[in-house]
N, C-alpha and C positions, 0 to 999 in steps of 0.2 A: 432417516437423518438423525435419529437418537443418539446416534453414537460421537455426534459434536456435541462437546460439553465446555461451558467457559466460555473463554477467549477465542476458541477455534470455533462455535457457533457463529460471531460476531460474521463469518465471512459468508454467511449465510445473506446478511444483508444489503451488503456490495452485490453482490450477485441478484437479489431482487431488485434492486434501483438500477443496474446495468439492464435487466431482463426489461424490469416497465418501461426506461429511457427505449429502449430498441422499437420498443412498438410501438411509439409514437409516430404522428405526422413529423415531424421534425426535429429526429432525436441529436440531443449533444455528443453522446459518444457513436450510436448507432451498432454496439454489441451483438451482432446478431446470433456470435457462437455462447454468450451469454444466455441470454434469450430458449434459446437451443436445452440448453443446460437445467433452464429454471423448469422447462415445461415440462422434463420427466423429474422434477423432485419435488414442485410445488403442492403435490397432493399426500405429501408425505409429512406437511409443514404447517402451522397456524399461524400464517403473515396478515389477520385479520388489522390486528394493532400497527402495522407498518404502514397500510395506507395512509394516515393520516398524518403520517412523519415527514412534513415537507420541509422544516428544518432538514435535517438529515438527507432526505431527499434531493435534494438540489446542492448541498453541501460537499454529497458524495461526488455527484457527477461536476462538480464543476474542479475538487481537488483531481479526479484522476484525468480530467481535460488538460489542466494545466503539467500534470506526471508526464502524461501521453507526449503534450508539444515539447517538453525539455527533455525526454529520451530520444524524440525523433531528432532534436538539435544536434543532440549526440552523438546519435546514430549519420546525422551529415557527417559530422566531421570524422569519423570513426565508424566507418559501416562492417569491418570487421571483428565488433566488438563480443566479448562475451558478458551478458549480464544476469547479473544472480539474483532473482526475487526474495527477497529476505522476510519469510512467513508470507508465502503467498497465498495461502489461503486458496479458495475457489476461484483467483484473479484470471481474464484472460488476455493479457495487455498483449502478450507474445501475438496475439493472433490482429490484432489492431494496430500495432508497427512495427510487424515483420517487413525488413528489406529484403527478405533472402539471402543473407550472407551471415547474421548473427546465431553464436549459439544463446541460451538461454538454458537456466537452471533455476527450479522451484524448488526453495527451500519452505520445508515445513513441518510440522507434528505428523509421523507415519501415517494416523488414520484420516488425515487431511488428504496426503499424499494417495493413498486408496481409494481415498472418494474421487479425485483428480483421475486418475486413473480408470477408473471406474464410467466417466462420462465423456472422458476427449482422447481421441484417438491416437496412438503412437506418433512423435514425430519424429525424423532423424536429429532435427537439432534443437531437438528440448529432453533435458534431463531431468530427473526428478529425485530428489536427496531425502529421504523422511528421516527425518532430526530435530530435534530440538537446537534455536539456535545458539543457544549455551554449551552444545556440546562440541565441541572443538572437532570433533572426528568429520563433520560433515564435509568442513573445509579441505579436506584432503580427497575429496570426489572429484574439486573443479578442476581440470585441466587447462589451464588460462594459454599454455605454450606462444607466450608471451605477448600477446595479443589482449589491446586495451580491456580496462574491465571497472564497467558499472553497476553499483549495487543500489538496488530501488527498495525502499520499504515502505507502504502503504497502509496507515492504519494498524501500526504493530508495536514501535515502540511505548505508545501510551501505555500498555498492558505492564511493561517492562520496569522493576525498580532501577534506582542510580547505579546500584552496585550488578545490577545485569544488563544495564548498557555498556557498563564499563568493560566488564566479561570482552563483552561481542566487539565491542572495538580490539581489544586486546587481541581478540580471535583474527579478527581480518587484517592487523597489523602485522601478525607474527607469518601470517600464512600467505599474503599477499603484497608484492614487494611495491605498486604501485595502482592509483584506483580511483574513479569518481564515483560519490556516493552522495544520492538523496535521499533525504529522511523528512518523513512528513511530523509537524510538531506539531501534538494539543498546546491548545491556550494553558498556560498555569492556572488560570482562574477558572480551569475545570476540571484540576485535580482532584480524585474523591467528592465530585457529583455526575457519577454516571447514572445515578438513581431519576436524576434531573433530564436527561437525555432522551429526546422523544424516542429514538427506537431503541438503544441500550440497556434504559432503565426495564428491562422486560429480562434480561439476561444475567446470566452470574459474570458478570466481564466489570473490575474496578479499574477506572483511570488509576495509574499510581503513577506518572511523570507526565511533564509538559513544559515546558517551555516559552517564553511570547522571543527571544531571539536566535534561539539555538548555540550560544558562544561557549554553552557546558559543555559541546562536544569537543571544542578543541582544547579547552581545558584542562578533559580528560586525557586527552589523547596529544600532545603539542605537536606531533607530525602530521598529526591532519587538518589543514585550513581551511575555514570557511569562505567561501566564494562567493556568495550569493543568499537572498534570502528573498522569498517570494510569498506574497500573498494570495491565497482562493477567492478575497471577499469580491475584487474587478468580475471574476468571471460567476460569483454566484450572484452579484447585483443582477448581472445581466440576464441571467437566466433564470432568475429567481424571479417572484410576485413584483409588480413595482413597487409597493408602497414600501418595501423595505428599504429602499433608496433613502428612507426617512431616518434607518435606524444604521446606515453606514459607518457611525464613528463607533458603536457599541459593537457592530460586525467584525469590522477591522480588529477590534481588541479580543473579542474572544474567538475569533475564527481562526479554526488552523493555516500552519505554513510550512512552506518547503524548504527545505535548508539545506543549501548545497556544498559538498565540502569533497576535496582535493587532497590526497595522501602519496605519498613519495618517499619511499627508505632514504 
């Protein structure tokens, strides 16, 4: 697994907090094709220092809990949808709310792509684009044929400066004539301290963007409106230690959120 460097390493660690959450007596997400995944790489990997990261730990599994119930709302209302993982890293969400009707497409760095490939087996309606997503060429792989389309990103734009978010909306605008998209937002107030970060600070991976309402995106972008904007802290109280319940007002401010936004030519 030497060959994730950076920011493509980080998805190393979703993948281990998916793999521990599964083995649990009563896991939150219950990833079992995660799980699956961790057991032939973890001997490959020095996850000594992540046990102890129940920040992050609990953090994780409660933002992709709250990902998982607002794709599947989606997917109510739209179960013929195509949706596109934006840096999906080692994610296995496709396999956690597949309804059997959607396609899905993994955008990522080629050698992310490789390793994906590498541990989960062909499906007919999951595609796989290795690209950087700067690079405007990827977009011309989706074949939406007209048919709803949501775009999820997970722990990807924090990596991202202003001027390369800006990029990527431009990209999905020009190539994409209509679209729901959710973007998970760091806290501002943890821009350039990922040193500070119980499992990051171990990585070459620097916060460079975040957000506490996400209104830059539309900002940027004036045809794409924000709808929605949702907090992780409800479901990592819950799932988290209790005594944290203590520190809820400082949670709420620095814990990430989901920011749901709407685009229409």
């Amino acid at each position: 697994m030497d060959t994730l460097q950076g920011v493509s390493a980080t998805s190393l660690l979703t993948l281990y907090v998916r793999a521990i959450d599964a083995s649990t007596a009563q896991p939150v997400l219950g990833d079992k094709k995660a799980g699956a995944i961790w057991r032939q790489v973890k001997e490959s990997i020095d996850y000594t220092s992540w046990k102890t990261a129940k920040k992050s730990y609990y953090g994780i599994l409660a933002r992709a809990f709250i990902i998982d119930r607002e794709v599947k709302k989606f997917l109510s209302l739209h179960p013929d949808s195509i949706v596109i993982s934006l840096g999906c890293g080692l994610d296995t969400r496709f396999y956690r709310i597949d309804n059997g009707f959607i396609d899905w497409y993994n955008v990522d760095f080629p050698e992310i792509i490789h390793l994906r490939e590498q541990f989960l087996t062909p499906h007919k309606r999951i595609h796989n684009i290795g690209a950087s997503l700067l690079d405007a060429a990827w977009a011309k792989q989706v074949d939406t044929i007209g048919r709803p389309v949501l775009f999820v990103s997970e722990g990807v734009f924090m990596y991202f400066t202003t001027s390369d978010i800006q990029k990527i909306l431009q990209i999905l605008q020009t190539n994409f004539s209509c679209f729901t998209m959710y973007i998970d937002l760091l806290s501002k107030y943890l821009v350039h301290h990922s040193k500070q970060h119980d499992m990051c600070r171990y990585m070459e991976a620097e916060f460079t963007w975040g957000s506490q309402h996400g209104k830059e995106i539309a900002m940027w972008a004036p045809r794409i409106k924000q709808t929605d904007l949702l907090s992780f802290t409800p479901k990592l109280l819950q799932i988290g230690p209790w005594y944290w319940r203590f520190m809820a007002p400082i949670m709420y401010m620095l814990n990430n959120r989901l920011g749901i936004y709407e685009y229409k030519k």
